[in-house]
N, C-alpha and C positions, 0 to 999 in steps of 0.2 A: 546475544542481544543486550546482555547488563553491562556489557565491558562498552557497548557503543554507547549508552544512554551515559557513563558514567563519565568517560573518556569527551562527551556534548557539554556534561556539565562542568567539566576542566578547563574547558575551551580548547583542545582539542580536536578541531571540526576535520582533520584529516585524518584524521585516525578514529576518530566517530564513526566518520563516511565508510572506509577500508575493514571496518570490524560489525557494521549493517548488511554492508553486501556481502562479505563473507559467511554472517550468519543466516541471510537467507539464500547463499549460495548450498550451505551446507545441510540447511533444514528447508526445502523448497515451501514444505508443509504452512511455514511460519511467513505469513504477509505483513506482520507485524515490523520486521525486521527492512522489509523489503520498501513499508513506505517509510521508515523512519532516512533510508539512503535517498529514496524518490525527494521529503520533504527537504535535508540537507542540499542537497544539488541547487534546488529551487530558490533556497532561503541565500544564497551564495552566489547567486544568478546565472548558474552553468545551465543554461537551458539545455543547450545541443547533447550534453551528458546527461542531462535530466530525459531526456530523447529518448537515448541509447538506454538509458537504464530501465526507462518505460515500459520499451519494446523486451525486454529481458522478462519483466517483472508478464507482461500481457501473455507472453511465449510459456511461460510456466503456473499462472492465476490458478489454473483449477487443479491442479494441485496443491491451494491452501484450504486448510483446514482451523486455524488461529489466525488469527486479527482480521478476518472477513469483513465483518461489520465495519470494524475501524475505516478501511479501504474504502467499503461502499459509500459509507460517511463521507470522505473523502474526495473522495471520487462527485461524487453529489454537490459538494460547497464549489468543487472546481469547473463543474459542468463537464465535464470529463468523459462523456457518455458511452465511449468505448470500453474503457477500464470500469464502469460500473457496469457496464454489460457482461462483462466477464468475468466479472467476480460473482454478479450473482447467483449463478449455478454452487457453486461451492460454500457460497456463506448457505443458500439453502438446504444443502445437505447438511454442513456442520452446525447451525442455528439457523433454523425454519422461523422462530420467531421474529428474531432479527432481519430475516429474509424479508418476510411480509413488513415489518416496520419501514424497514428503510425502501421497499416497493412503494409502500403506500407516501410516502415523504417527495419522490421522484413522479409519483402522480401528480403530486401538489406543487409540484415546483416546475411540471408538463417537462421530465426527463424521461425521455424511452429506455 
């Protein structure tokens, strides 16, 4: 994940991207990794990829355990209501606080 963040601030963005998804290919655990490939895609305006990598990311969710919250967040500014539904089983298990925070935030913002 630090070779992607590092490799972003080089400019870099394809080798950002290819070292995001391989680290959350390799740590499925880790969501952090996972939206950092999701935001590149987006930022670069690969929607149809952005798609695909979605559907990747949705296909393995509750298996994160790290950057939960982040995602939820995420997921929440985007209206993204599937990906925030799916994460939040697993941010609740690995931060219950965080769980309730960003539930209560999707109340307020009338996100299911």
């Amino acid at each position: 994940r630090s070779a992607a963040v590092a490799a972003r601030q080089c400019g870099e963005l394809d080798l950002a991207l290819r070292y995001a998804k391989e680290a959350f290919r390799a740590a499925r655990h880790d969501l952090t990794s996972a939206l950092q490939a999701l935001e590149l895609l987006l930022e670069r305006g690969q929607v149809a990829e952005a798609a695909v990598w979605r559907s990747e990311v949705l296909e393995n969710v509750a298996d994160g355990s790290v950057g939960g919250l982040e995602v939820a967040s995420w997921a929440l500014r985007q209206r993204d209501e599937e990906l925030f539904g799916a994460v939040l089983p697993a941010l609740g298990a690995a931060e219950p606080s965080g769980a309730v925070d960003i539930a209560e935030e999707a109340l307020a913002a009338r996100l299911d």
